[in-house]
N, C-alpha and C positions, 0 to 999 in steps of 0.2 A: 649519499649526498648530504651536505648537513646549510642550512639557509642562511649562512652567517649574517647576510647581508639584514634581518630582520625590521633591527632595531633601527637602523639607517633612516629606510624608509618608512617608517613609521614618522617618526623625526622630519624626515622633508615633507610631511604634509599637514606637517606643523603639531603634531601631537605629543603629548608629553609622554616618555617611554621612561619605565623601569626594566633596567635589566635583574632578573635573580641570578645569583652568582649562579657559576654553572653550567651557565644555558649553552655554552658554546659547544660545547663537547657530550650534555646530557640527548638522550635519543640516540634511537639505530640510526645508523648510516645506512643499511638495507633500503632507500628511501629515495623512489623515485616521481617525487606528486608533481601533479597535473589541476590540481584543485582544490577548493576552498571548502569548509563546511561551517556553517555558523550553529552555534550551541547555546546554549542559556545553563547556571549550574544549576538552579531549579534547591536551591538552599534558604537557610532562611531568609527572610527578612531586617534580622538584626545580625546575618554575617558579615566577618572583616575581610578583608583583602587575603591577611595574614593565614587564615583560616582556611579560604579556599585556595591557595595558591597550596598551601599542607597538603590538600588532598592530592593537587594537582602531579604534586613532586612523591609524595608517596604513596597513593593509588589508593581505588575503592576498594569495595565488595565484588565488583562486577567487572574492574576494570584497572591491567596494574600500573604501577608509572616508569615511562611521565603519561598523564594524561592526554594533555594539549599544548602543541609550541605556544600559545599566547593566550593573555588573561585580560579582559577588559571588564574593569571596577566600574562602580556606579558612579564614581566620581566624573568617568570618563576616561580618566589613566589606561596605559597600557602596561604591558609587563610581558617584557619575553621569556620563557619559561625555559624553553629548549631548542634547538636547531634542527635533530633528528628527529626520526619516524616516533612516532608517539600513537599512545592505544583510544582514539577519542571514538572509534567507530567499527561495525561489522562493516563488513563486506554485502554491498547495497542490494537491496532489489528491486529499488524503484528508482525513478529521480535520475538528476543532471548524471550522477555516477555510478549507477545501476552497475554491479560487476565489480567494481574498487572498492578496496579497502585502505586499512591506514598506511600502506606501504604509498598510496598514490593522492595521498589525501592530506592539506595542513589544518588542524584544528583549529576554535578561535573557542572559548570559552567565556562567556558572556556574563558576572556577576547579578543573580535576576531569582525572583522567586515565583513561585506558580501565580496567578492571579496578580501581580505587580505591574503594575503601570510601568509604559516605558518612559524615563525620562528625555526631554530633546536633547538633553545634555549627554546621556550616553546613548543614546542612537545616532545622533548628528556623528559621535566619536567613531561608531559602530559602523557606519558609513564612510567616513573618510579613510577609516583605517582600511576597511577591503579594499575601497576604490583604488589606495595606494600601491597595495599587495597586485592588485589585478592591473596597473598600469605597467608596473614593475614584470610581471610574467605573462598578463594576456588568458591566465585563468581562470575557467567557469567556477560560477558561487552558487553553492545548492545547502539546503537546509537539513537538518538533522532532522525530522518532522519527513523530509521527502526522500530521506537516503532510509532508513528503515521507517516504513509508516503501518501501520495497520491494517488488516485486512488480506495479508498473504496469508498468514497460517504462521507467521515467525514470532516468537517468544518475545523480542526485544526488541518491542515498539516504543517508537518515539515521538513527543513530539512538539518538540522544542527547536527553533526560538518561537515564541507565541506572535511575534511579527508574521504579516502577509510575507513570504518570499519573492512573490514578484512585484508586490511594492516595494522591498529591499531591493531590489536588482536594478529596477527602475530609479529611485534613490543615486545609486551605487553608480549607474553609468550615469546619469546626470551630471554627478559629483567629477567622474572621469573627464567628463565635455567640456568641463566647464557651466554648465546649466543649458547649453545647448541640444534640442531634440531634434537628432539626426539622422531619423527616419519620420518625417512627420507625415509623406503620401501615403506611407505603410498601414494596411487593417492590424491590428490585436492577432488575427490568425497570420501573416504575412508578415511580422515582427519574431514572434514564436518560430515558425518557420526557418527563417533567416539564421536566429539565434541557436538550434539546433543541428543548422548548417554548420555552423561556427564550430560547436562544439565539440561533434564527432569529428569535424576535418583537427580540430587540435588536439583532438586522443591520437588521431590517425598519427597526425605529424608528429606527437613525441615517442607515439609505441613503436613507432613502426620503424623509423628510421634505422639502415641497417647499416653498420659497417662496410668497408670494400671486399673484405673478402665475406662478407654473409656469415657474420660468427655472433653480430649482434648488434645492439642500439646503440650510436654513438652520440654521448650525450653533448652535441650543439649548442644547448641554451647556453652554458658556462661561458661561450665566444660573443654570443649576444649582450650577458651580461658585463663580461671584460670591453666590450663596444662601447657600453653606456656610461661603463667608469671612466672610461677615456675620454669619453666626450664632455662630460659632468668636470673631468681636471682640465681641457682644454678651454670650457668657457672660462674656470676660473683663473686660467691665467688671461684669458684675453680681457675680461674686466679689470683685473690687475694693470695689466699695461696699457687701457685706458685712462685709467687711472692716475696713472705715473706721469709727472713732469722729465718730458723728453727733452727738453731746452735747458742747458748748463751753459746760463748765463754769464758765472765767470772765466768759465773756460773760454766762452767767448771773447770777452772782456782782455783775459791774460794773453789769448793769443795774438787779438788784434794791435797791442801792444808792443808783444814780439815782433812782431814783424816791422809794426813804425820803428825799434829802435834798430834795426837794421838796415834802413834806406838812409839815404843821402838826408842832410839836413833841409837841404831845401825842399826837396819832396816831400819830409815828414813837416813841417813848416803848412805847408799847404795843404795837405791832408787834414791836417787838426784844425784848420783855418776853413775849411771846408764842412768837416763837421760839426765844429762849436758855431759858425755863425757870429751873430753880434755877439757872442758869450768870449768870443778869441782873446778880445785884450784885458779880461777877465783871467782868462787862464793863464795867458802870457805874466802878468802883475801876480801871479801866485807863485809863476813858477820863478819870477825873481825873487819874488821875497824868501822862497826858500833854498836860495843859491848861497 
């Protein structure tokens, strides 16, 4: 699967996107994600875009490329890197994707150094951009910090983005609602709850779905998304033809015309006598003068 649609939506939610050449085609297709992971590069201070977008396209020490589908600058900018499966994570043992790795998983990679202040300018960016991704597919956002964290016995602890995750998430669906909080009877534990509902019923529903004859997943979302484009080109024409002046005035004009010169004189006499009003021997005095 490869996410062409990326850069789109980023775009309708108002954010400025850089595409890097490339991205359409770079990444495995092997790639069937279900979710989001938010990352920081954890670089300097005085890094470029340019710089880290390098690493991104031609890999670390630890990790080879592409790294991550998308790059968010301090500026706020975006930048699509790739469309396929990319190497931004192990295979979790903790967290929203405990079990997934990057075959299931789209990366964000966050321009940020250790110790760095977040700016509002690129977390408000950092916000909108997921909210957009997760309106668009309805997937859970787990943090790189909670998909390898510490304290199993695993090598390759992380723990990046330096943001609280569920003040992101909370952020994140707000951003979704509109700024409306739409479980406000709900406790802290009965929120969580709910939201873990959520999550395992939509592993369930993308893993599991099986073909008719039982041979394997048949990937549905792609009908959902062909749904949404349809619907996105049908408002546009319906605002369009809101739009549009339906009334062809001189058509009207020419025809009502034709038709008077085709009646009896006295009948067209009275018709034009009828719609001019006092203006009749006005028109009459014109139409002598130009006999």
């Amino acid at each position: 699967m490869r996410l062409l649609w990326l850069a789109d939506v980023l775009r309708s939610a108002g954010l400025t996107v850089h595409e890097v050449g490339g991205w359409r085609s770079r990444g495995s297709t092997s790639f069937d994600p279900h979710g989001i992971i938010c990352h920081e590069t954890r670089g300097s201070l005085h890094s470029t875009d340019a710089g880290e977008i390098y690493v991104l396209l031609n890999g670390s020490a630890t990790a080879p490329p592409p790294i991550a589908q998308l790059y968010l600058s301090r500026t706020g900018d975006w930048h699509v890197v790739a469309s396929g499966r990319c190497n931004h994570v192990r295979v979790g043992w903790a967290g929203p994707f405990k079990g997934v790795g990057n075959s299931g998983l789209i990366g964000i990679e966050a321009q940020h150094a250790l110790g760095e202040p977040w700016t509002d300018r690129q977390y408000d960016s950092y916000v909108r951009g997921v909210a957009a991704l997760k309106r668009r597919t309805g997937w859970g956002v787990g943090g790189h910090k909670e998909h390898q964290p510490g304290g199993y016995g695993h090598p390759s602890v992380k723990t990046d983005p330096s943001f609280n995750m569920d003040t992101f998430r909370r952020d994140v669906a707000e951003t979704s609602s509109g700024g409306e909080n739409i479980m406000p009877a709900l406790s802290d534990a009965e929120q969580e709850q709910l939201l873990k509902y959520a999550k395992d019923s939509n592993y369930i529903l993308w893993q599991g779905a099986q073909k008719p004859d039982g041979s394997g997943r048949t990937d549905f979302r792609q009908y959902f998304y062909e749904i949404e484009d349809l619907l996105v080109t049908i408002k546009a024409n319906q605002m369009t033809m809101l739009g549009k002046d339906w009334v062809n005035e001189q058509q009207i004009i020419d025809g009502v015309l034709t038709g008077l010169g085709s009646k009896d004189l006295d009948d067209a006499v009275a018709a034009l006598k009828a719609a001019f009003g006092d203006r009749a021997a006005e028109l009459a005095a014109k139409l002598a003068a130009s006999a």
